[in-house]
C-alpha positions in Angstrom: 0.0 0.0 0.0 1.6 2.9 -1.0 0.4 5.9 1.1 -0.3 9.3 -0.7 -0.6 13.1 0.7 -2.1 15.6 -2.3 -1.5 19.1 -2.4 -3.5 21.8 -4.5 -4.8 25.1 -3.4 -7.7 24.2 -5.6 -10.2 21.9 -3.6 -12.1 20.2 -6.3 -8.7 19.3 -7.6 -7.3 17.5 -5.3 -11.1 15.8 -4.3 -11.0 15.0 -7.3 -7.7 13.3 -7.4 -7.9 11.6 -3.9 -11.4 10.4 -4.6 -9.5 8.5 -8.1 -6.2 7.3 -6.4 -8.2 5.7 -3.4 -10.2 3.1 -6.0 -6.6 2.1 -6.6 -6.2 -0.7 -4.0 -2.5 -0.1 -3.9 -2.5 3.6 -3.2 -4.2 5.1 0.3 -4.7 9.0 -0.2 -4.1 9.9 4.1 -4.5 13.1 3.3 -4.7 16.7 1.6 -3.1 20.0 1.6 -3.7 23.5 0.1 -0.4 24.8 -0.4 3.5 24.0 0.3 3.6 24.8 3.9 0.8 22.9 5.2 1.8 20.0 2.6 5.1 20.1 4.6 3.5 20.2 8.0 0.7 17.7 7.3 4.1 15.2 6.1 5.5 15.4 9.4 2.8 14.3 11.2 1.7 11.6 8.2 5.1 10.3 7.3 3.5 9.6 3.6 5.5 7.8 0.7 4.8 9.9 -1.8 3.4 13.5 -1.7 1.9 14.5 -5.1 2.6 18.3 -5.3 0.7 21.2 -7.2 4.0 23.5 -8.4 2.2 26.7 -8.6 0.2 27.8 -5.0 -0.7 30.5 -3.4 1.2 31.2 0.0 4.0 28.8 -0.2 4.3 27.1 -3.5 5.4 23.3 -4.3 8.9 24.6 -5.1 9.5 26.0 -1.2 7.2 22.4 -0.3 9.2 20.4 -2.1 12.4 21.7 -0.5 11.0 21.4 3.2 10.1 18.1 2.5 12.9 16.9 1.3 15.5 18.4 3.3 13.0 16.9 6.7 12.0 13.8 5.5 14.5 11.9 3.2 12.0 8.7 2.7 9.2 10.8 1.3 9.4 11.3 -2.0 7.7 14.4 -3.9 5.8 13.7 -7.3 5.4 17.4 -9.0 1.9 18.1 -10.1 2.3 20.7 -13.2 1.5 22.5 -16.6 3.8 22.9 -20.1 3.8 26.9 -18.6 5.8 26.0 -15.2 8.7 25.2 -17.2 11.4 26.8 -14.8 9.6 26.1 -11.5 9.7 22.3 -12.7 13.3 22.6 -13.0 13.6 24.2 -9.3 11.6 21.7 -7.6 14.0 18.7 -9.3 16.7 20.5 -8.0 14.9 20.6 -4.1 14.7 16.9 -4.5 11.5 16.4 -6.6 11.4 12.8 -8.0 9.6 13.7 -11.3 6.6 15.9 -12.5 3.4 14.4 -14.2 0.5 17.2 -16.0 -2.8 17.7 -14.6 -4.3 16.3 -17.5 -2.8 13.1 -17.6 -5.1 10.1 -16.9 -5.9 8.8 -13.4 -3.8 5.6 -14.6 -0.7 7.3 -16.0 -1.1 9.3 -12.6 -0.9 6.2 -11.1 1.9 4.7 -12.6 4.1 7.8 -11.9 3.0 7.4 -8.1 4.2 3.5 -8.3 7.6 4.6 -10.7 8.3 7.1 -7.7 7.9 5.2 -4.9 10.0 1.9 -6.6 12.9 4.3 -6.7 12.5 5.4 -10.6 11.4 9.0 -11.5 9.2 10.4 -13.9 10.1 12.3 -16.6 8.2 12.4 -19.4 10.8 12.5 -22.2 8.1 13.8 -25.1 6.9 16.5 -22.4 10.8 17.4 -21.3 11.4 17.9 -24.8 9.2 20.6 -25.2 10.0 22.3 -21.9 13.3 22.4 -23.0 12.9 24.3 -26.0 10.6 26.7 -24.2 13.0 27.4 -21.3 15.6 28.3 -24.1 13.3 30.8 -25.7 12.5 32.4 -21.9 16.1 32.1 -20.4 19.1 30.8 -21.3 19.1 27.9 -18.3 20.0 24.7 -20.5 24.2 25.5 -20.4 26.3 25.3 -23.3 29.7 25.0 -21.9 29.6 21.7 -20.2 31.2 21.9 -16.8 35.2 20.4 -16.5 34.1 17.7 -13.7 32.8 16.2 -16.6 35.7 14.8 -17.4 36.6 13.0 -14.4 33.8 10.6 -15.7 34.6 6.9 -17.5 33.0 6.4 -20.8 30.3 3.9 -18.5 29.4 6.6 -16.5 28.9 9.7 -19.2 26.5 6.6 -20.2 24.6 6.2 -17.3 24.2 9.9 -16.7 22.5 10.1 -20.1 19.8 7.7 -19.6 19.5 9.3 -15.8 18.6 12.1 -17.8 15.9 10.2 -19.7 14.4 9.2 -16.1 15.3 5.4 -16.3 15.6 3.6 -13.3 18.4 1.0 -12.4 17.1 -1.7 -14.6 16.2 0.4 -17.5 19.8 1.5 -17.4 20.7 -2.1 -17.0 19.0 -3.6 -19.9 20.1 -0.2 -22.6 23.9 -1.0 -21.6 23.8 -4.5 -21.3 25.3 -4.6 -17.5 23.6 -5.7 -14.1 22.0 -3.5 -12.3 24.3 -4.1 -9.3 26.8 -2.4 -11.9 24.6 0.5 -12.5 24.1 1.8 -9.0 27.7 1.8 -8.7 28.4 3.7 -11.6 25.5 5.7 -10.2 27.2 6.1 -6.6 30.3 7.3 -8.2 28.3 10.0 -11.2 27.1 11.8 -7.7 30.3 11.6 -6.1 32.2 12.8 -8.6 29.9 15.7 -9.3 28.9 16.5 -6.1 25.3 16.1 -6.1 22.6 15.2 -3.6 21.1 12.4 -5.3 20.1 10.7 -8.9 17.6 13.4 -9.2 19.8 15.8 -9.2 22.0 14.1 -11.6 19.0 14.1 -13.8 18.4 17.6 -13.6 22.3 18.2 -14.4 22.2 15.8 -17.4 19.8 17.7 -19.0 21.0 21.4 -18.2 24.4 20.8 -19.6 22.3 19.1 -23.1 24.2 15.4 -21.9 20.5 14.5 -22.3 19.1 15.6 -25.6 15.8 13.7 -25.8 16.9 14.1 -30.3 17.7 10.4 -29.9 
């Protein structure tokens, strides 16, 4: 049973979503929050898996709930709840820690399966949806980096790899089956690409992979 918290300052909204996920009888929906702060307090007291976020509140937004969460309560994983138009915030709550980002209109299963991607260790990132985002942040602001960064090249050949398809979202044994190595092999290679570049987590090495256009979703 994988136990849910939603947040959306819009209560029909996140009735809405809790009165879906709870059909599901591997998700629990334990609660509800209007906004980032309450979302962060509520998680305290709920300890939930997964907390599926609205990114753009009133108050205190899912970027500053994200980050709260995160920084508090390292087994509960956010799931960003978004739009094509929040772009940039999307990128800022990956970097607090987010593990992916789904759009409102998506289906009640795709919803789902993000929730159950999340909370397996994957993340979600839609690569048709990224795409897009991508060439709309470049119009707005110049945030995807040209000049790759020289830590870069402390990493082997295997582990350029890996960061790629972290970039793509792929869990361990996505990884595992593109590069035709065990997955034991991959979560080293994993251990050492945050290492090496100093980041928090595989999210973060995501989120790196496709600022510096290592991850080009043109394949």
């Amino acid at each position: 049973m994988i136990r849910v918290l939603i947040v959306d300052d819009q209560p029909l909204i996140r009735e809405g979503l809790a009165a879906l996920l709870n059909l599901r009888p591997e998700i629990e929906v334990v609660g509800m929050a209007s906004d980032g702060m309450e979302a962060y307090e509520s998680a305290l007291e709920m300890k939930p898996d997964i907390v599926l976020m609205d990114i753009r509140m009133t108050r205190t937004n899912g970027v500053e709930g994200t980050r709260l969460i995160t920084s508090s309560l390292p087994d509960t994983k956010v799931l960003m709840l978004t739009t094509f138009q929040d772009s940039e915030l999307i990128f800022s709550a990956l970097q607090e820690g987010a593990s992916g980002y789904l759009l409102k209109d998506m289906s009640a299963d795709m919803i789902t399966n993000g929730i159950k991607t999340v909370q397996s260790g994957g993340m979600v990132l839609p690569p048709e949806i990224t795409a897009q985002m991508l060439q709309e942040i470049k119009r707005n602001r110049e945030t995807i980096v040209s000049v790759k960064p020289a830590v870069l090249q402390d990493l082997t050949k295997r582990e350029h790899d890996v960061l790629l398809n972290l970039g793509y979202g792929k869990n361990n044994k996505e990884i595992a089956t593109t590069l035709s190595i065990t997955e034991g092999t991959v979560k080293n290679h994993v251990s050492n690409i945050i290492s090496k570049l100093e980041l928090r987590d595989r999210t973060q090495a995501a989120v790196f992979a496709v600022r510096y256009g290592i991850t080009t979703f043109s394949e």
